[in-house]
C-alpha positions in Angstrom: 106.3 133.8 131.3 107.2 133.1 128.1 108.1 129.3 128.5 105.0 128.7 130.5 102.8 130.3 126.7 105.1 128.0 124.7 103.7 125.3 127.4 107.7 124.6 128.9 106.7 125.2 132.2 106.8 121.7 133.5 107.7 118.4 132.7 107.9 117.5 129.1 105.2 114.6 127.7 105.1 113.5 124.5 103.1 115.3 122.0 99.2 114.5 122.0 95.6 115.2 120.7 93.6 114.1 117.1 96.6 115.6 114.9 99.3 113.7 116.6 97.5 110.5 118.1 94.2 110.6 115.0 91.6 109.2 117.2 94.1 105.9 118.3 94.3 104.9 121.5 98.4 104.3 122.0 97.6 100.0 122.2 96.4 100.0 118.7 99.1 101.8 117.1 101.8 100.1 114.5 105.3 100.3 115.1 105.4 99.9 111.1 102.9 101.0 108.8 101.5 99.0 105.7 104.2 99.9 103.0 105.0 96.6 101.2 108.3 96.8 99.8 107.2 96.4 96.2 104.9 98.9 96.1 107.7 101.6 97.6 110.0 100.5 95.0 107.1 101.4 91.9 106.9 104.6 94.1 110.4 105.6 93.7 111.0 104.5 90.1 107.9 106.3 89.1 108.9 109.6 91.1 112.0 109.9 89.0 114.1 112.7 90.9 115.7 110.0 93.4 119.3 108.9 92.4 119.6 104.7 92.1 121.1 104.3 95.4 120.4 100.8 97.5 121.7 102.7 100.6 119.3 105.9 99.7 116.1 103.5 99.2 116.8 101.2 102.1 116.8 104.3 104.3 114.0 106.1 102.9 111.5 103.0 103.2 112.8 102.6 106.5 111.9 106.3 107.8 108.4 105.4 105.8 107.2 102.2 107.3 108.5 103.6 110.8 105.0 103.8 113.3 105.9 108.0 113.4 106.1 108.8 110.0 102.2 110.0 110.1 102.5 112.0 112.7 105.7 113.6 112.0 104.1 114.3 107.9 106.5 114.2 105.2 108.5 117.7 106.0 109.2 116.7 109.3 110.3 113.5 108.6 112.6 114.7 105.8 114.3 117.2 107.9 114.7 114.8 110.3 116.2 112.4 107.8 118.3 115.4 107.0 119.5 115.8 110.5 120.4 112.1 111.4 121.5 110.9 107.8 123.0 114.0 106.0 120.7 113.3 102.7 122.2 116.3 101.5 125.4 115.5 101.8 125.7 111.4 101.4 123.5 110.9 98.6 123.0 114.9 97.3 119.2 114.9 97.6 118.0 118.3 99.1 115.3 118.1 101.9 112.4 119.6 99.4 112.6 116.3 97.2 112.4 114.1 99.5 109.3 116.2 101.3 107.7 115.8 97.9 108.3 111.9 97.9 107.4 111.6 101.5 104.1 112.9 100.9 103.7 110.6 97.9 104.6 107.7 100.7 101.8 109.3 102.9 99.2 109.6 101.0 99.6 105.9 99.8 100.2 104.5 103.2 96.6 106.7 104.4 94.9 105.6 101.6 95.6 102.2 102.3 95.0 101.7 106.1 91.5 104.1 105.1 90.7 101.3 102.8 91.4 98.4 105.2 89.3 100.1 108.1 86.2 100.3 105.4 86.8 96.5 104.7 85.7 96.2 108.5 82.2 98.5 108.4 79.6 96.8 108.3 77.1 97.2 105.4 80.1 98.2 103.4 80.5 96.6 100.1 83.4 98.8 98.6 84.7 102.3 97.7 84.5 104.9 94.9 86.9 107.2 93.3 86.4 110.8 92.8 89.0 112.9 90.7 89.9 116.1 93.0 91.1 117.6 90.1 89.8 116.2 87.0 91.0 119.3 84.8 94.0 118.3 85.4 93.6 114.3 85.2 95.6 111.8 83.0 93.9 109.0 80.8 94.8 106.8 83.1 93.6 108.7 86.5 90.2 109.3 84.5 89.8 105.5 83.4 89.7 104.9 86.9 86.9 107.3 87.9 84.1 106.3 84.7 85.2 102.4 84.7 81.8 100.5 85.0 83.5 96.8 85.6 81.2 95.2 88.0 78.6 97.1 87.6 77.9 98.9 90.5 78.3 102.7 89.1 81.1 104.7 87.1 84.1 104.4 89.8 82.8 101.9 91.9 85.4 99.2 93.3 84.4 96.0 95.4 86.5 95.2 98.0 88.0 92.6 96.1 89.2 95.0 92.9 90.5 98.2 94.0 93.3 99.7 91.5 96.2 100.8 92.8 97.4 104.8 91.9 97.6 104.4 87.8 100.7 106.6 88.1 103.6 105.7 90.7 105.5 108.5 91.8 102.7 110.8 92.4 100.2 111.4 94.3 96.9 109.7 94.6 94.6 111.4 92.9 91.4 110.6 94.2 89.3 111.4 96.6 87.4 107.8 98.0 84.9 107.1 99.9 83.0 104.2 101.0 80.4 102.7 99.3 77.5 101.2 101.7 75.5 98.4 100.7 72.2 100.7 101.4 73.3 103.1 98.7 73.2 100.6 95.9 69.6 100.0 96.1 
């Protein structure tokens, strides 16, 4: 009785539903998710707890462009990385760190496949930024939110200009949505 409540009563399937699969269909998904290798590389340096170890990045960008990493969300994917490498052990990192970096990596790769599905709606002309904490925002973070460049209102990016996080090594502090042609008029 107990299996068949924990769901083992028959045949195992792989894991499924919005969480796991979010809303795409298994022909659409990536085997490797949009995490250029210079961009990981600014993340790492900027996070600052990681020990300069070629072997150590290689492995952790590797795990964070894999087409799982989203579903599996950064502690599962670090314990797993724990399990198989022995991070611990080979390179002395403890599971929690790498957790915290993972969900650095997550956030960034989100953000950026959220931004390239708003490049393809129609009407949409870009995105704004909204601090979620702006108590606790840097210069930086907060130059991103009141910038007027192109004058389409205080945080307001075309498609064309979006910055990047002003702070690698932590997470993206903004909330964005997308800006629809209709709602600059």
């Amino acid at each position: 009785m107990w299996d068949w409540l924990r769901g083992k009563n028959g045949a195992a399937r792989a894991p499924a539903g919005v969480l796991v699969d979010a809303g795409i269909p298994p022909q659409e998904r990536v085997a490797e998710l949009p995490l250029p290798e210079p961009l990981f590389i600014a993340h790492y340096n900027g996070f600052g707890e990681l020990a300069e170890n070629a072997e150590l990045r290689a492995l952790l960008l590797t795990t964070a462009r894999a087409g799982d990493f989203l579903r599996d969300l950064p502690r599962r994917s670090a314990q797993r990385l724990e399990e198989g490498a022995g991070l611990e052990a080979r390179f002395g990192v403890p599971v929690d760190t790498v957790a915290r970096f993972f969900r650095v990596l997550h956030g960034e790769i989100t953000r950026r496949m959220y931004l390239e599905a708003a490049r393809q709606r129609e009407g949409a002309v870009g995105v704004s930024f909204v601090l979620i904490h702006p108590e606790q925002a840097t210069g930086p973070q907060r130059r991103v939110v009141e910038a007027n460049d192109f004058g389409l209102g205080a945080g307001v990016y075309p498609f064309t200009h979006i910055p990047e996080n002003p702070e690698p090594g932590k997470e993206n502090p903004y909330i964005i949505r997308v800006v629809m042609k209709k709602d600059l008029a």
